[in-house]
MIDREN-542440 format. One line per field, with one value per residue (C-alpha): z, y negated, x; residue in three letters; residue number from 1. Coordinates in pm, 1 decimal. Layout:
zz = [Z	...]
yy = [Y	...]
xx = [X	...]
resn = [Ala	...]
resi = [NUM	...]
***
This chain:
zz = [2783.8	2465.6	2493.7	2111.3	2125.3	2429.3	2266.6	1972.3	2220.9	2379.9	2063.4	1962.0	2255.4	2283.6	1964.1	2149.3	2586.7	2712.8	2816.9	2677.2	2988.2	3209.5	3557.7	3581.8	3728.1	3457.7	3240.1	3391.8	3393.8	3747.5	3621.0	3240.1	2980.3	2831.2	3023.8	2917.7	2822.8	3073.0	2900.7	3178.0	3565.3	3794.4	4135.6	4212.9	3834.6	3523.2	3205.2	2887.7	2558.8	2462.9	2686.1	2937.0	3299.8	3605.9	3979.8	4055.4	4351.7	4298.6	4292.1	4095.2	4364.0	4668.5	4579.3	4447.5	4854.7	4763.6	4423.0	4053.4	3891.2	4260.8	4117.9	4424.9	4267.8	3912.7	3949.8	4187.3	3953.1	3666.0	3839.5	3939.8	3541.7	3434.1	3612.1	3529.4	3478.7	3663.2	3785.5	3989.1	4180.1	4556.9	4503.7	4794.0	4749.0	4901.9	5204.1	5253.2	5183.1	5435.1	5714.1	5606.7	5644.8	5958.5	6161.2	6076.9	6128.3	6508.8	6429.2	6120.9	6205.4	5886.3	5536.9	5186.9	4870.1	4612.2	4277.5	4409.1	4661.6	4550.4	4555.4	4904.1	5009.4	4880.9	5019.8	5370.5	5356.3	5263.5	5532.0	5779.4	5691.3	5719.3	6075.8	6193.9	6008.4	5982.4	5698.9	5746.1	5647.0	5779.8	5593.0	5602.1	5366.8	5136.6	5202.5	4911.2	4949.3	4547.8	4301.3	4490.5	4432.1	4846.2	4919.3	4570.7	4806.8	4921.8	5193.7	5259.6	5371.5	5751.6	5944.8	6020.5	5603.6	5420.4	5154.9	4774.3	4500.6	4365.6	4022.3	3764.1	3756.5	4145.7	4251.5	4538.6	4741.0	4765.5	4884.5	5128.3	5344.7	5365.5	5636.7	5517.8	5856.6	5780.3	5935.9	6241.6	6364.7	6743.4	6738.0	6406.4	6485.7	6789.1	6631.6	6370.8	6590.1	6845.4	6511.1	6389.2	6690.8	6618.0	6270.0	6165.7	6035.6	6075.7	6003.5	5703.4	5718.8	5626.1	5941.2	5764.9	5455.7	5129.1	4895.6	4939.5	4977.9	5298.1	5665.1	6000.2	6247.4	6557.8	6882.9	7025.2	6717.4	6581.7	6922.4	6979.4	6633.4	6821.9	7087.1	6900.3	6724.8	7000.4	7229.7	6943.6	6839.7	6518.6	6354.3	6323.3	5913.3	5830.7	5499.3	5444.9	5120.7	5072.2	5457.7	5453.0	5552.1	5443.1	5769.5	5959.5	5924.7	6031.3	5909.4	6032.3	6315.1	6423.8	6384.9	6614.9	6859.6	6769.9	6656.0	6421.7	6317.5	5950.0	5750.1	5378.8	5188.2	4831.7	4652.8	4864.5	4896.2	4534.6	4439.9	4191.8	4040.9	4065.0	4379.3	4683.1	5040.4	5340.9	5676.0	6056.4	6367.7	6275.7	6419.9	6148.1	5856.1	5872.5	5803.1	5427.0	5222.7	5216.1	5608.4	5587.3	5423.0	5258.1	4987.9	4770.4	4518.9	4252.6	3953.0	3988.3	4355.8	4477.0	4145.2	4218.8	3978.6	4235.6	4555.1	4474.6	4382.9	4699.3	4904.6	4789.3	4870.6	5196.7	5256.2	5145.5	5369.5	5649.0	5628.5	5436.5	5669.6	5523.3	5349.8	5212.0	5192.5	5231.2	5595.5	5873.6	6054.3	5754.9	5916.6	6281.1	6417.0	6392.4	6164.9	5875.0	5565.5	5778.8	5956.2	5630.6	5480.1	5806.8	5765.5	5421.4	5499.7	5744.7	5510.3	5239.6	5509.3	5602.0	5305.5	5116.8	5421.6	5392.8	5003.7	5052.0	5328.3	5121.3	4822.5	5053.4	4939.7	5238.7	5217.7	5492.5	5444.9	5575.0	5572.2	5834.7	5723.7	5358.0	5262.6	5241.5	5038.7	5086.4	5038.1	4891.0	5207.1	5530.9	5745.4	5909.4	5672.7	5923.7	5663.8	5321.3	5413.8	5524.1	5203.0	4967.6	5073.0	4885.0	4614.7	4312.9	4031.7	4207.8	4250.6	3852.2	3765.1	4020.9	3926.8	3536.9	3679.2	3898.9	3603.2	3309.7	3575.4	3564.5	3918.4	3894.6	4176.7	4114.1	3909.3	4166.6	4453.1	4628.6	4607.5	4841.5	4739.7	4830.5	4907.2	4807.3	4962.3	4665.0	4722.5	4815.2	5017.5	4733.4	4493.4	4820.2	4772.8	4410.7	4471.1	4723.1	4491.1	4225.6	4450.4	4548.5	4229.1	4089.7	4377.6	4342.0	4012.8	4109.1]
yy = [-4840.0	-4975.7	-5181.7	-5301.3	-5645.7	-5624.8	-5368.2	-5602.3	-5877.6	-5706.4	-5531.4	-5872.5	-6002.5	-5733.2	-5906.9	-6284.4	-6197.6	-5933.6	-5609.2	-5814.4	-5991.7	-6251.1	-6066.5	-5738.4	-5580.1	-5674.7	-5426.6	-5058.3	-4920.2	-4790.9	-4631.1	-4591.2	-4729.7	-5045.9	-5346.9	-5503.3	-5923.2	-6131.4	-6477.3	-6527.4	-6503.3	-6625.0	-6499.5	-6150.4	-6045.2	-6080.0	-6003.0	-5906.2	-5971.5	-5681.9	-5850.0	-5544.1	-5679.9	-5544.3	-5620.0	-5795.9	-5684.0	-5843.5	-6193.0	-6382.4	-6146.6	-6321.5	-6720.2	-6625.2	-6599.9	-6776.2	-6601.7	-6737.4	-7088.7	-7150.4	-7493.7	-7717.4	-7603.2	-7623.8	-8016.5	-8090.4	-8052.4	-8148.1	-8478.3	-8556.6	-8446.7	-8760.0	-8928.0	-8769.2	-8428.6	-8531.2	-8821.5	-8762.2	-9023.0	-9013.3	-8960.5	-8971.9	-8579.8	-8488.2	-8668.2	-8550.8	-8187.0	-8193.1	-8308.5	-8030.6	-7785.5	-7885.1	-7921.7	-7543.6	-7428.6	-7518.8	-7441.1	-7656.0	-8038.5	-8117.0	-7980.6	-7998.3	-7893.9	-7708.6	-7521.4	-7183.2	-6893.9	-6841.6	-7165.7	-7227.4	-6908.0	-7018.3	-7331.5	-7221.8	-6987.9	-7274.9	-7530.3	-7263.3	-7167.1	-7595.8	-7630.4	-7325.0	-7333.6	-6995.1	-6802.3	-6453.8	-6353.7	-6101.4	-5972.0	-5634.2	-5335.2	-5345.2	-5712.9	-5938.9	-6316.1	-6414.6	-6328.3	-6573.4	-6387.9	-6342.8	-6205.0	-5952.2	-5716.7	-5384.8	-5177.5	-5076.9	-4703.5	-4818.4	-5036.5	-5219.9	-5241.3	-5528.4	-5490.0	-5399.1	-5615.5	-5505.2	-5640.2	-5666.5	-6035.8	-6035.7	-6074.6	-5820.1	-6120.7	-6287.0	-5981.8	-5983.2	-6237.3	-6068.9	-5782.4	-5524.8	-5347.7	-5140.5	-5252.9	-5186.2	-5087.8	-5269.0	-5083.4	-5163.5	-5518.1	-5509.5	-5382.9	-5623.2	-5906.6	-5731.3	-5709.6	-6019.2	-6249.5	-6619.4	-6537.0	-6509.3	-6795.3	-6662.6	-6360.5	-6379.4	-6170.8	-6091.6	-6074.0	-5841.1	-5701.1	-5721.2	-5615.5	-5246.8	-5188.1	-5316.3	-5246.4	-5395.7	-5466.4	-5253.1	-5411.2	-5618.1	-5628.0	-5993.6	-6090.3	-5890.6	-6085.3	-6437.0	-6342.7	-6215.8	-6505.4	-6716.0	-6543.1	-6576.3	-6925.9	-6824.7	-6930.6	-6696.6	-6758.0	-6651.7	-6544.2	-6617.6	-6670.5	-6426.5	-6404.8	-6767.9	-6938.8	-6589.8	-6409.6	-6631.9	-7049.4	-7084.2	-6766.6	-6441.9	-6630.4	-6766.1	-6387.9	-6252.9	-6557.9	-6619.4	-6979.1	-6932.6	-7214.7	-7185.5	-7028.9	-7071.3	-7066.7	-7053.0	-6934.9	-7030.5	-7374.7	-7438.7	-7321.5	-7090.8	-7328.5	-7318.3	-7415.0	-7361.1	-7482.2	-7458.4	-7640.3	-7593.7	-7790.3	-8171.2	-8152.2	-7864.3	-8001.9	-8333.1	-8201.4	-8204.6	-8462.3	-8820.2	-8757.0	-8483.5	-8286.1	-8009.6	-8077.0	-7977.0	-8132.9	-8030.3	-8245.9	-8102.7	-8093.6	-8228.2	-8221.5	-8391.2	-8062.5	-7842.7	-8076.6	-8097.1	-7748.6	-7684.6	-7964.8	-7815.8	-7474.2	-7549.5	-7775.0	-7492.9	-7257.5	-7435.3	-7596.2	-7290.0	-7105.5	-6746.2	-6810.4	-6485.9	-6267.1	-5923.8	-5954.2	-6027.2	-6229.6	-6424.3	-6746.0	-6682.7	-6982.4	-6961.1	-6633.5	-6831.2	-6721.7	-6483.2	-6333.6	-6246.8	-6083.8	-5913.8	-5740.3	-5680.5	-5537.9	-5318.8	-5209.6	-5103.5	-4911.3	-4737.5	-4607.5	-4572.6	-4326.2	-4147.4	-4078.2	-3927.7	-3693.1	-3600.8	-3509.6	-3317.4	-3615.4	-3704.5	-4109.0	-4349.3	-4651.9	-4999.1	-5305.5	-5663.2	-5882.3	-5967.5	-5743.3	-5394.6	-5056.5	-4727.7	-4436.7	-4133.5	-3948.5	-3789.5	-3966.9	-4332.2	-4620.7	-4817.2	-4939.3	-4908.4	-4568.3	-4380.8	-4581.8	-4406.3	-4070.0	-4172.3	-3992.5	-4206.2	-3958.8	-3903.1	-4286.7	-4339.3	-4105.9	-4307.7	-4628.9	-4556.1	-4370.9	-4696.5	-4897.1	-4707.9	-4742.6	-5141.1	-5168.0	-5311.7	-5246.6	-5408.8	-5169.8	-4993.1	-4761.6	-5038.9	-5372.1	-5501.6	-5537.6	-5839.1	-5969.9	-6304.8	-6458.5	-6349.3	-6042.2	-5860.1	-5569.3	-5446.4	-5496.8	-5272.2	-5015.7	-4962.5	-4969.6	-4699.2	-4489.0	-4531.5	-4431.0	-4079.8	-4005.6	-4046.2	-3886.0	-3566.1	-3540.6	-3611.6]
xx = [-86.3	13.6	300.9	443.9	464.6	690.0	845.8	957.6	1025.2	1285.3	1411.8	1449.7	1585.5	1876.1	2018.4	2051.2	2073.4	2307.3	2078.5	1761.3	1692.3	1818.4	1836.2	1962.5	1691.7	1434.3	1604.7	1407.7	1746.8	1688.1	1353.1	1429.2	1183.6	1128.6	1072.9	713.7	656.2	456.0	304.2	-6.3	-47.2	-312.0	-379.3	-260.3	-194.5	-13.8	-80.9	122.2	196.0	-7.5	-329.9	-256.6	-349.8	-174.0	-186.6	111.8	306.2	693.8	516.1	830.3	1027.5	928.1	815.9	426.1	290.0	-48.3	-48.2	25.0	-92.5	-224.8	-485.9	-273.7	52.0	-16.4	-184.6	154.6	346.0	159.1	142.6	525.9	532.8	382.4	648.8	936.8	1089.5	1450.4	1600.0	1964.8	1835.8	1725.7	1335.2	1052.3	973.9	1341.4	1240.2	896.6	1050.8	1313.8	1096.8	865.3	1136.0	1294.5	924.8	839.7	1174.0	1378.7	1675.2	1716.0	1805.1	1903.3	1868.9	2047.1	1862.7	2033.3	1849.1	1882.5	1888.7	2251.9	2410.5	2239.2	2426.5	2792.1	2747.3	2627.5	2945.0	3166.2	3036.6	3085.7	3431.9	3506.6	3337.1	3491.8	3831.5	3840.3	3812.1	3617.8	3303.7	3087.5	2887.8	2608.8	2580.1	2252.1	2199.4	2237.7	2312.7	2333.3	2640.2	2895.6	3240.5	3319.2	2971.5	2910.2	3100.6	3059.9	3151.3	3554.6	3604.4	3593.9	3409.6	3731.2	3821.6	3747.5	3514.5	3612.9	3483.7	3148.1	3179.8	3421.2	3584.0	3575.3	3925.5	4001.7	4173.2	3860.9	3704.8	3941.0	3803.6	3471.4	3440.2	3147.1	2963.0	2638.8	2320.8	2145.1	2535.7	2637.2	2981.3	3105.0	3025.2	3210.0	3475.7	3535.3	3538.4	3798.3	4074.0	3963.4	3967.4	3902.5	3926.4	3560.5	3396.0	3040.9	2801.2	2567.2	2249.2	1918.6	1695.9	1486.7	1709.2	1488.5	1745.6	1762.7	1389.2	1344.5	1417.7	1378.5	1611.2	1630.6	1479.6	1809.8	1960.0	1900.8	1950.4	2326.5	2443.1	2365.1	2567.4	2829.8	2929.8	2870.6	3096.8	3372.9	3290.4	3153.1	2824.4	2525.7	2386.4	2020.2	1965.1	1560.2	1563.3	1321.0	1171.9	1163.4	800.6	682.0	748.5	569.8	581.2	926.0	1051.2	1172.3	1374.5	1049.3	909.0	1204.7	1255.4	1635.5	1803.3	2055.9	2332.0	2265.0	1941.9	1975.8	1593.1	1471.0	1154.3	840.3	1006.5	1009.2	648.6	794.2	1011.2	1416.7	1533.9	1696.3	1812.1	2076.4	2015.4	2049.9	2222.4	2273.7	2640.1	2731.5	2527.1	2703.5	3040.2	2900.5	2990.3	2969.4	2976.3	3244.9	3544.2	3280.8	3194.7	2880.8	2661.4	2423.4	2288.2	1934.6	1909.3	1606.7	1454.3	1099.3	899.6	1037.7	987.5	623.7	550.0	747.4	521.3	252.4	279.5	411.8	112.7	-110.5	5.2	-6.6	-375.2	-545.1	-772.4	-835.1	-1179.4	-1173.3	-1509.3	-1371.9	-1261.2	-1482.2	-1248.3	-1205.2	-1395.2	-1254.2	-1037.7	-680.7	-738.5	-468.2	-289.6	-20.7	-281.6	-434.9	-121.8	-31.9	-376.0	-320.1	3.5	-130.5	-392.4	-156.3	93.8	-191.5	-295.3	21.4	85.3	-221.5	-149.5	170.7	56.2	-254.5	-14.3	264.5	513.8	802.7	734.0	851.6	693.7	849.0	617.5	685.0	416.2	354.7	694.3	724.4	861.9	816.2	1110.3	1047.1	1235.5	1115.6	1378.9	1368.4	1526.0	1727.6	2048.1	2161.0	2268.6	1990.5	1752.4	2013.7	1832.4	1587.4	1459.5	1509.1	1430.2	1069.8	1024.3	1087.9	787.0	590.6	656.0	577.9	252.4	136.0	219.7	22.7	-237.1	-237.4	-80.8	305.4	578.2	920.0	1141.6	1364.7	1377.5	1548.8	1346.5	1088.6	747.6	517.8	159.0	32.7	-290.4	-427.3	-477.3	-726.7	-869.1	-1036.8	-698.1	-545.8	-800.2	-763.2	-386.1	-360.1	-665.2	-381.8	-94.4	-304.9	-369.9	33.3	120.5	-5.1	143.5	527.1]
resn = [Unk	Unk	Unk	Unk	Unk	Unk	Unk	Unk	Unk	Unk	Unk	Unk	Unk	Unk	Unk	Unk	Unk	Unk	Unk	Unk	Unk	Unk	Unk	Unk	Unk	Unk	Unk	Unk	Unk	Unk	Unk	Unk	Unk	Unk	Unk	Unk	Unk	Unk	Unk	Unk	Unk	Unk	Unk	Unk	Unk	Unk	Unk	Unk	Unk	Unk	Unk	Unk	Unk	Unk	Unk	Unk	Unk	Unk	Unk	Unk	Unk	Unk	Unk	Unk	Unk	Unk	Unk	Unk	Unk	Unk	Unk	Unk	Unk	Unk	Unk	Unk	Unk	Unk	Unk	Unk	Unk	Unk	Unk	Unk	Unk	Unk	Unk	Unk	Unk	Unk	Unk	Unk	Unk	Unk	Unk	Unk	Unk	Unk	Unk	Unk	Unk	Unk	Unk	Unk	Unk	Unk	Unk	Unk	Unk	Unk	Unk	Unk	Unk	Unk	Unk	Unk	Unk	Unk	Unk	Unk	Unk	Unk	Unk	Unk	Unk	Unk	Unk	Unk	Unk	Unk	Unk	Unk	Unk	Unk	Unk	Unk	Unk	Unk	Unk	Unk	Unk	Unk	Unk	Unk	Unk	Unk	Unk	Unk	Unk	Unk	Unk	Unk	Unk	Unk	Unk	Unk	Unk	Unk	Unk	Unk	Unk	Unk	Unk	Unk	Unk	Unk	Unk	Unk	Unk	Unk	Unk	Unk	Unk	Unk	Unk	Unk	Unk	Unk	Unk	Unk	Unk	Unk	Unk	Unk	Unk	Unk	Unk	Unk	Unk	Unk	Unk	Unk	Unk	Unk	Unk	Unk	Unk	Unk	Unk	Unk	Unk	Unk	Unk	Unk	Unk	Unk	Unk	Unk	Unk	Unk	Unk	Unk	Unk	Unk	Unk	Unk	Unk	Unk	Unk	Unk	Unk	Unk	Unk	Unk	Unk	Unk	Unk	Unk	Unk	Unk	Unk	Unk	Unk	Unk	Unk	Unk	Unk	Unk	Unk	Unk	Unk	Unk	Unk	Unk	Unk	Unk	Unk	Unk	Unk	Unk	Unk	Unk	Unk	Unk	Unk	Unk	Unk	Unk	Unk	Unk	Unk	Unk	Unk	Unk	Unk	Unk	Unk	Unk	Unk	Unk	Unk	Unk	Unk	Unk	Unk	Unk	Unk	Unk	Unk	Unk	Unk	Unk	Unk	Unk	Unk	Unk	Unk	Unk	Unk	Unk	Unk	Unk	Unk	Unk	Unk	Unk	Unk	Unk	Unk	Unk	Unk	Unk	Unk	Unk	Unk	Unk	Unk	Unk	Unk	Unk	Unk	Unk	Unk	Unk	Unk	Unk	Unk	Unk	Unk	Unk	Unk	Unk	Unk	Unk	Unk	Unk	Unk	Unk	Unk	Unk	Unk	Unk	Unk	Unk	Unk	Unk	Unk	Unk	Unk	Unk	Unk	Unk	Unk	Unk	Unk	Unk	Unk	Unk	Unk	Unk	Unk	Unk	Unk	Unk	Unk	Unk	Unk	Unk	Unk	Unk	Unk	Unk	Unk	Unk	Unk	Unk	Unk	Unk	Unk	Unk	Unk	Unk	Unk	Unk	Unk	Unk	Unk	Unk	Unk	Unk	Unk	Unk	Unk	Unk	Unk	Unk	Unk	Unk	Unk	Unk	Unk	Unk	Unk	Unk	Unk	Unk	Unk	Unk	Unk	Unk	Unk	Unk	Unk	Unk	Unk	Unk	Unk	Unk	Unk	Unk	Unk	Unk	Unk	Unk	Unk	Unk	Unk	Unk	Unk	Unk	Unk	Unk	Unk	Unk	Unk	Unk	Unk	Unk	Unk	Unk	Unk	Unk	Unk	Unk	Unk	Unk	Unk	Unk	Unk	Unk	Unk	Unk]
resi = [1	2	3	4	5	6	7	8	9	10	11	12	13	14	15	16	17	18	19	20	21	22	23	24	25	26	27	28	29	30	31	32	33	34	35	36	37	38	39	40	41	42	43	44	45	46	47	48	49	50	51	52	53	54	55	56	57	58	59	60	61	62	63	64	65	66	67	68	69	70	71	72	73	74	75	76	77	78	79	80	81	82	83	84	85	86	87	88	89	90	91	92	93	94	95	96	97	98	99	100	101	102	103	104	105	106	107	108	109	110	111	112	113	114	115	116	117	118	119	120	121	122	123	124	125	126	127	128	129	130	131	132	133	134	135	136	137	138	139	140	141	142	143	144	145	146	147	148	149	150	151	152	153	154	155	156	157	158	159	160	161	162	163	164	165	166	167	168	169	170	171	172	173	174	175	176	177	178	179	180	181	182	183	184	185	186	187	188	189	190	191	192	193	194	195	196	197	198	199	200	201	202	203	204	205	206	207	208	209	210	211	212	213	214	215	216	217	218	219	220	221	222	223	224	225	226	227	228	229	230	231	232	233	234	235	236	237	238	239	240	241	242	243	244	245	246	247	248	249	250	251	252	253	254	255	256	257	258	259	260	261	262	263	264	265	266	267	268	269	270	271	272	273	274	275	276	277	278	279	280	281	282	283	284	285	286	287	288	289	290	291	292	293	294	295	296	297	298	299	300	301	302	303	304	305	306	307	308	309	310	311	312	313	314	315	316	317	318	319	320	321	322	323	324	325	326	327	328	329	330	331	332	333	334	335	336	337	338	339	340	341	342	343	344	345	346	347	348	349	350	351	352	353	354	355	356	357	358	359	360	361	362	363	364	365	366	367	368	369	370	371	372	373	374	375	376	377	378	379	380	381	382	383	384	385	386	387	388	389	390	391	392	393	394	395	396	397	398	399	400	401	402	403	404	405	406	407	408	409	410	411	412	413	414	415	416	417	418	419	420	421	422	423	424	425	426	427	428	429	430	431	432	433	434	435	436	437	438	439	440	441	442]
***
């Protein structure tokens, strides 16, 4: 494909932003190259500066579930434009979207709105460290909760080390407070709470970790953590950012059957805007401030753009029967938008699978509904750990095959990948047909 007016873009834009872009991982530098310029997307696709079209399967990294420029979306917002852009004033939206939130998800009594997946994460951490009054974190190897300076932390030598700060301007005594276990692990959980007794404020996690690829926890695994921290008095944090009202309606801890204390959420809930969330048991939650001593606050929070993309999406997901031609259950009651992306998630395994064995490639593929990633390694991807097996060097010449051929994964070894309603089984088709075809050429 030819690619020169990104190419100038980002020549340009290496003179102005540090690395050319404004998130790391736009950058290729896990798969080399350039990165290309995006200026349209509708449905499952985007297309370039260059007018090159490609099926989309990052999907703004997680918030795109019923595609790009959905019409409900767009006109939502569009609407609560003519209004107003921002207001820092209490507006209807934050009302109608925290009942939203709290009626699809149990465990959340209350809510707070914040403008991203990040600052919902700090301040989770922070209101759990106040109820508690302890100060330890646990968190897991591989799973990323935003660049707040005690979670950007990786792993100590031992399961019983704290973790070492995993960027520079980290200071190491804040990454002393935060105990790094790997995934999937009972013992080293155990463990930490035996040398650490009444000391740990809570456990932070991703119920189904999205930032290393993706993996799944292990049957009893979700369910252990609960009892962990209830047995030592400390509060069990969701990360669902990204498996947020994507997993199913209420999440992955609707998926899995387990109430947490805290879930933190972004992306779906703002439509594709900015925004983000933290909520769960009323008696926790109202420790914030004006109630309590926590305090938190954020000028855009609640912004009424992001409410009503949010709304909307919501909304959409939860009335939109799968009218969809190219599945026979398509018209079938109760047949919604998550049983459309489990089948198209199912689909995709499937034939991602049957690519790699037709081409003698070792590929484990990991999908739970409308997420998934596939390893370029033989063996089972249960942590951070075992994904690091991967084969990264044959994943590069994959990823720059799939996306000469118009189909676009995210840019690492070690990202999840994601369906939107959009897709379809025909876009799956011509995905895997891609796949085969790259495949036997690594």
């Amino acid at each position: 494909m030819i690619r020169t007016q990104s190419e100038a873009l980002f020549s340009e834009a290496l003179q102005y932003i540090p690395g050319g872009v404004n998130s790391p991982v736009r950058a290729f530098r896990a798969v080399g190259g350039k990165p290309f310029f995006v200026n349209k997307a509708k449905g499952c696709r985007v297309w370039d500066v260059d007018g090159n079209e490609y099926i989309d399967y990052v999907g703004t990294w997680g918030p795109a579930i019923l595609g790009h420029a959905h019409p409900k979306i767009i006109a939502a917002v569009k609407a609560a434009a003519d209004h107003g852009t921002s207001f820092g004033i209490p507006n209807p939206a934050e009302v109608t979207m925290a009942k939203l939130i709290c009626s699809l998800v149990p465990s959340v009594q209350k809510v707070r709105m914040t403008n991203s997946g990040t600052e919902a994460c700090m301040s989770a951490i922070r209101l759990a460290r106040g109820f508690t009054k302890h100060d330890k974190i646990i968190k897991f190897d591989g799973c990323y909760h935003g660049h707040v300076d005690s979670l950007l932390v990786k792993a100590g030598s031992g399961a019983l080390t704290f973790g070492n700060p995993d960027s520079a301007g980290v200071p190491a005594d804040f990454a002393k407070l935060t105990i790094v276990l790997p995934y999937n692990d009972t013992e080293s959980v155990k463990a930490a709470f035996a040398a650490n007794k009444k000391q740990i404020a809570g456990i932070i996690v991703e119920p189904v970790p999205g930032n290393a690829g993706l993996y799944l926890p292990k049957p009893g695994y979700l369910e252990f953590l609960r009892e962990s921290t209830k047995a030592d008095g400390a509060l069990l944090i969701f990360d669902e950012v990204m498996t947020g009202f994507r997993l199913a309606p209420g999440g992955a801890q609707e998926r899995f059957g387990i109430r947490p204390d805290l879930s933190t959420f972004g992306k779906i809930i703002g439509g594709g805007l900015p925004v983000g969330a933290f909520g769960g048991r009323a008696d926790i939650m109202d420790y914030l401030a004006p109630l309590g001593p926590v305090y938190q606050a954020g000028t855009l929070s609640g912004n009424p753009l992001a409410m009503a993309a949010g709304i909307a999406a919501l909304e959409e997901l939860g009335s939109r029967a799968c009218e969809s031609a190219d599945h026979p259950r398509s018209h079938e009651r109760g047949y919604d938008a998550y049983g459309r992306l489990e089948h198209l998630g199912a689909l995709l395994e499937a034939g991602m699978k049957d690519a790699a064995k037709s081409a003698g490639i070792p590929m484990t593929f990991n999908h739970c509904g409308s997420m998934f990633c596939g390893y370029f390694t033989s063996e089972p991807v249960w942590n951070l750990a075992d994904a690091m097996k991967a084969d990264c060097e044959r994943f590069k010449k994959f990823f720059h095959a799939m996306l000469d051929a118009g189909v676009y994964f995210a840019p690492s070894q070690f990202e999840a990948g994601f369906l939107s309603t959009a897709h379809s089984e025909a876009d799956i088709a011509k995905t895997v047909r891609v796949a085969a075809k790259a495949m036997k050429q690594l």
